[in-house]
C-alpha positions, -999 to +999 in steps of 0.1 A: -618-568-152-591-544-158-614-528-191-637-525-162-613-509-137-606-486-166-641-472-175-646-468-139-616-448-139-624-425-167-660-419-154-647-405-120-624-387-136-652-369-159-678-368-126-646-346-109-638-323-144-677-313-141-670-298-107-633-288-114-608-269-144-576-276-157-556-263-177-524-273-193-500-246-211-463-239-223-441-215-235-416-211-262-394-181-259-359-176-278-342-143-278-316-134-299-295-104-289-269-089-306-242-077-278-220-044-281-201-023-259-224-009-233-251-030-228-257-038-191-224-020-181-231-013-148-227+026-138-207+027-104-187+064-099-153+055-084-163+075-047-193+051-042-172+017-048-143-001-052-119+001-081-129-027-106-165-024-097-175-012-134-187-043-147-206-057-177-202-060-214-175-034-221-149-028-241-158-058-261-163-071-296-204-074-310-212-107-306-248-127-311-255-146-282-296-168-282-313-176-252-348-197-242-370-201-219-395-237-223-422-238-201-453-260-189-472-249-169-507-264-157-537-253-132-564-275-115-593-252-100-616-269-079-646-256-059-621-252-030-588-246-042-564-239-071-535-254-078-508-244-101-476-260-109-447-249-132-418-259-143-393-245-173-356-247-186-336-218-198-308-226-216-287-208-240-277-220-281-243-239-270-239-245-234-247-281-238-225-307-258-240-331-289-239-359-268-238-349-231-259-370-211-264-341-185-285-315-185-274-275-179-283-276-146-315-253-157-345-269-156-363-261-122-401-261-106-410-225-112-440-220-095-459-244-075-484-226-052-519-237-042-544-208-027-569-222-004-607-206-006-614-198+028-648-180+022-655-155-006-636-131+008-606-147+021-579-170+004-549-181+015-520-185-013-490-210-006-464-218-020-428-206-049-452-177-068-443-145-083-453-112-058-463-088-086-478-054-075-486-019-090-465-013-115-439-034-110-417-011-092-405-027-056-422-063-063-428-077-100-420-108-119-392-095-140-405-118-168-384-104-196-355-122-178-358-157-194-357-169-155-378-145-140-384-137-104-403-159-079-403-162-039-415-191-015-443-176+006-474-180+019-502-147+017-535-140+033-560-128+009-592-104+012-611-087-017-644-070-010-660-043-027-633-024-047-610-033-019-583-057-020-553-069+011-526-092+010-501-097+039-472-120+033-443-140+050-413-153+035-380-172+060-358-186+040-331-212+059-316-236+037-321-264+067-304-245+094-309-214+116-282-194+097-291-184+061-256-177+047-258-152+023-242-115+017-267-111-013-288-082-020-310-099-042-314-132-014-330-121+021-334-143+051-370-130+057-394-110+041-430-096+053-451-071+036-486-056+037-501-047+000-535-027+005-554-014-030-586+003-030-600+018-062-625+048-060-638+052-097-614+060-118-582+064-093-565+038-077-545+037-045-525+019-033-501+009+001-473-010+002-451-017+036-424-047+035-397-056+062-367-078+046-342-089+070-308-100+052-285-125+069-250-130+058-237-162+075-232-147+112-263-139+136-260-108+131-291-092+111-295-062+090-334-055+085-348-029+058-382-014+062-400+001+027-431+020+030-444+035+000-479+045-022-486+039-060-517+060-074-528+060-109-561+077-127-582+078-158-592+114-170-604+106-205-577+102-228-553+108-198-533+083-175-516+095-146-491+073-126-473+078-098-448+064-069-439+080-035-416+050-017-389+054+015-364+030+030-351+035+063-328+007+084-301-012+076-291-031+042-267-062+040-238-060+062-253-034+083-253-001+056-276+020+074-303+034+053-321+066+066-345+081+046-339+072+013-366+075-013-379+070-046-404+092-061-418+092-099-446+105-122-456+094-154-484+105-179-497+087-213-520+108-236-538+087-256-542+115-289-561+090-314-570+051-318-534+048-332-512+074-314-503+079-272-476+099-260-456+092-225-438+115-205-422+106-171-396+113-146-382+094-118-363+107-090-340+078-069-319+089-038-281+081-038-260+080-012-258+105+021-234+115+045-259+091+072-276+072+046-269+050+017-288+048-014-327+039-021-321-001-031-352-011-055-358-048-040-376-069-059-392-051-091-389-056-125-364-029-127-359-042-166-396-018-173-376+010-160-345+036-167-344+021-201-342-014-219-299-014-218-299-020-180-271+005-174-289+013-140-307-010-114-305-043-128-275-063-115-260-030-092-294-021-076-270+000-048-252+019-069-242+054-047-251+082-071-288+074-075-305+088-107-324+113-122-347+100-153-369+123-171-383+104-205-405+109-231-420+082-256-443+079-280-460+042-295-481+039-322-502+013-340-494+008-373-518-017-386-517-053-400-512-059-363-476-044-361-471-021-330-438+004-328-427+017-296-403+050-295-388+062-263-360+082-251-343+091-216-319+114-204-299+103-170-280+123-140-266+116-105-290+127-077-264+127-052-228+134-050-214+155-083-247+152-102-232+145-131-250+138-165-245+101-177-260+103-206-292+098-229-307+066-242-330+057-267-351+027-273-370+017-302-391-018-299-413-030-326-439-062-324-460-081-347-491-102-338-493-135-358-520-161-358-511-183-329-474-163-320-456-132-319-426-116-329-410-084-307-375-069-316-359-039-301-326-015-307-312+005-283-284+031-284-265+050-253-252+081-257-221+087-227-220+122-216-183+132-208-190+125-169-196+090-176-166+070-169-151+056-198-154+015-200-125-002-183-096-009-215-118+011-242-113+048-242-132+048-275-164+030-269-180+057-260-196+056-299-202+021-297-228+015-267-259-001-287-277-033-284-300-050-306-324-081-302-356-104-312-379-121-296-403-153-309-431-158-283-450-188-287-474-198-259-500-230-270-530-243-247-526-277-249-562-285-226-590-265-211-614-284-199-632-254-189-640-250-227-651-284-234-674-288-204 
């Protein structure tokens, strides 16, 4: 009887794959980076915070340090619905004993959201999901942190036509009517509109998000950012663009009028194997009425170079910046790809000082089944840039190296093997 219960079992279960998909995949991601004075030091003049405030690797000794991501992720698409569910552990070599019974405290559901078909031009998606627009720039997933970046929210979908619209809501309350928090990163509640519409070869598109940041009291501080990103394809020629402003009130009321974030970028593809970039980016600091444009929830990592010096960890910092950049990759063959770019940094607001150039170099190779990325970067200080807290001589030192194994198997489609 239970041989019986069995086949009976397996044959609904093949009756429902006929109608439905699933797939089941992971991720195996180590980095190795190789830490020296001036990666991720955070760039804070002395007039726009307190003393101390210049934080990050400084002033320190090289030292190798590994990290991983592990992931498994799975997705069940049915006629009506899709469900997705997954969960990873980051952990780095060392933080866990031989024999400690006890995890790191890392392993976490990273995204479960199910998006509901409500016709065939409206969805509704539910659920911990990354928000990933445009180009990244105010919402992205940030997936070069091993972490990455996801939000609990719930968003009405319609595509018709070349035309696409999402409008989201986010409340966060931890189980009461206070969400205690003075993080810039963590917001109470979060609403946006997302509106794309592509007209041959440009694109266009509107972005307008409300995030209201709650820091224990009932007092609220709520930030409105309206912005557009545009991009076009002339031929060999990509054009890219952002036009964004803030105006309200950050955490712990810091009034925000006007502040803005403006940028252009080109690539020129010159041959099969050749592009060239070129860019700037323009990001307001602070104002006599008005402190500086705060970049949210992008995946600021894809921006003002791969050290971090800028936006990642101090997204507030009072000078704003000035990046103008020029790059170049190339395909070398064999499948190896080699990625060349350099920036050169000022203050937008208060001394406009120069900080300093950068330059990145990031090389990848495509394997059967896996891939291998590795990158060097070195910052060179102008004389306005403060010098690291204990270290008047690291100026010469600020490099960082690192390498990447990406490994991403598919354990089961059943959409293959109907």
């Amino acid at each position: 009887m239970k041989k019986q219960y069995l086949i009976l079992g397996l044959a609904l279960f093949a009756i429902q794959l006929g109608f439905s998909q699933f797939t089941l995949e992971g991720e195996f991601r180590p980095r190795a980076e190789l830490f020296n004075n001036g990666f991720n030091y955070r760039y804070q003049p002395a007039t726009a915070a307190p003393a101390g405030n210049l934080s990050g690797r400084e002033g320190t000794d090289a030292f190798l340090g590994t990290s991983v991501r592990v992931a498994l992720n799975s997705k069940y698409k049915a006629e009506g619905y899709t469900l997705y569910v997954g969960i990873q552990e980051v952990f780095q070599f060392g933080d866990r004993t031989q024999i400690s019974a006890a995890g790191n405290g890392n392993f976490r559901v990273q995204e479960a959201w199910a998006d509901l078909k409500l016709s065939e031009k409206w969805s509704f998606k539910l659920g911990r999901q990354p928000l990933s627009y445009d180009d990244q720039r105010i919402l992205g997933g940030l997936g070069w942190a091993q972490q990455a970046r996801t939000h609990d929210v719930g968003i009405i979908k319609f595509k018709d036509s070349g035309f696409a619209l999402d409008a989201g809501y986010s409340l966060n309350t931890l189980g009461d009517n206070i969400y205690d928090t003075a993080l810039l990163f963590s917001y109470r509640d979060l609403a946006f509109v997302h509106a794309n519409k592509t007209f041959g070869k440009v694109s266009l598109s509107g972005l307008v998000m409300n995030t209201t940041f709650q820091a224990g009291t009932e007092d609220k501080s709520s930030l409105l950012t309206a912005g557009i990103h545009a991009k076009a394809k002339f031929g060999k020629l990509g054009l890219a663009a952002n036009a964004y402003l803030q105006d309200g009130q950050r955490v712990g009321d810091v009034d925000v009028k006007g502040a803005y974030l403006v940028s252009l970028n080109a690539n020129l593809k010159t041959s099969e194997k050749i592009a060239l970039m070129a860019g700037a980016e323009i990001i307001s600091g602070t104002k006599d009425d008005s402190a500086a444009f705060f970049p949210l929830y992008g995946t600021n990592h894809k921006f003002n170079g791969l050290m971090d010096r800028f936006y990642v960890g101090n997204h507030a910092i009072g000078s704003g910046l000035v990046d103008f950049n020029l790059g170049a990759s190339f395909k070398l063959g064999k499948g190896y790809n080699l990625t060349l770019k350099g920036h050169t940094f000022k203050e937008e607001s208060r001394a406009k000082n120069a900080l300093g150039q950068e330059i990145d170099l990031v090389i990848a190779k495509a394997f059967k089944g896996y891939k291998i990325v590795a990158g060097y970067s070195q910052f060179f200080e102008s004389d306005d840039f403060p010098n690291p807290a204990g270290n008047p001589e690291a100026k010469g030192t600020q490099n960082w190296a690192w390498a990447m194994l990406i490994i991403k198997p598919k354990f089961l489609n059943t959409a293959k093997a109907q």
